[in-house]
N, C-alpha and C positions, 0 to 999 in steps of 0.2 A: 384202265383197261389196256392192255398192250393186245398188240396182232401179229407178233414176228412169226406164226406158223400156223396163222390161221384158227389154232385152239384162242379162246379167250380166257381173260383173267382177271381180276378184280385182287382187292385187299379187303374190301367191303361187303360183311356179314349179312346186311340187309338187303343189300343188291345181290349176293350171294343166294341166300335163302328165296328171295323174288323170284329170280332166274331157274331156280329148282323146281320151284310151284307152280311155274308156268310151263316148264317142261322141257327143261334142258338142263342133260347131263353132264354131274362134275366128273370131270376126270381124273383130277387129283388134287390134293392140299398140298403145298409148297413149302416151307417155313423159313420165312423171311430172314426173322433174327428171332430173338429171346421171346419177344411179345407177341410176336404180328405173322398172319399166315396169308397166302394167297391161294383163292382160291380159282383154278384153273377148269375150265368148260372144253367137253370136245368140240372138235372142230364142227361147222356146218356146208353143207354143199352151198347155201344160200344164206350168205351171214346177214342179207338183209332183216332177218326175223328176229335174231338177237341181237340186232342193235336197234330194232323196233321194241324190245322188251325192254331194252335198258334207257332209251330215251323217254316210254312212256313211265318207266320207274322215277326219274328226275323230272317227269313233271306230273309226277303224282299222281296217273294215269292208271295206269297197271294194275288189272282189275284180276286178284289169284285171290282161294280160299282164305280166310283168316285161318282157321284150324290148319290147313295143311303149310301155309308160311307158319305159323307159330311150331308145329311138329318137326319143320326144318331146319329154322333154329336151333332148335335144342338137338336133333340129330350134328347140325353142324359144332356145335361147341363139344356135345362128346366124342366128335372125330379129333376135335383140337386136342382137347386136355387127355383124350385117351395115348397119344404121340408121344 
């Protein structure tokens, strides 16, 4: 996760997709190199709540729909391979 402007970003699809279903918006896909994208988050007035989303993501916390993480998946890979 980088913070050089306040937007956050990951590389990671599952943290990626988490952070959607919990409800917070991507701003944009990035593409790293040939394989690998980043995915970028607006900015928050109060980044304390998403970095509260992303910590409870890594300890397995982070309580979002199944259906709606599994629909953002698959909406995030057809943003990928749609590029």
């Amino acid at each position: 996760m980088n913070d050089t402007t306040k937007n956050y970003s990951t590389p990671d699809m599952g943290l990626a997709a988490a952070l959607m279903t919990a409800g917070f918006e991507i701003q944009e896909l990035q593409k790293i190199d040939a394989k690998k994208y980043e995915f970028i988050f607006k900015a928050q007035k109060d980044d304390s709540h998403i970095k509260g989303a992303i910590s409870s993501y890594w300890d397995k916390n982070l309580l979002v729909s199944a259906y709606d993480y599994f629909n953002n998946t698959k909406m995030l890979k057809s943003r990928i391979y749609s590029s």
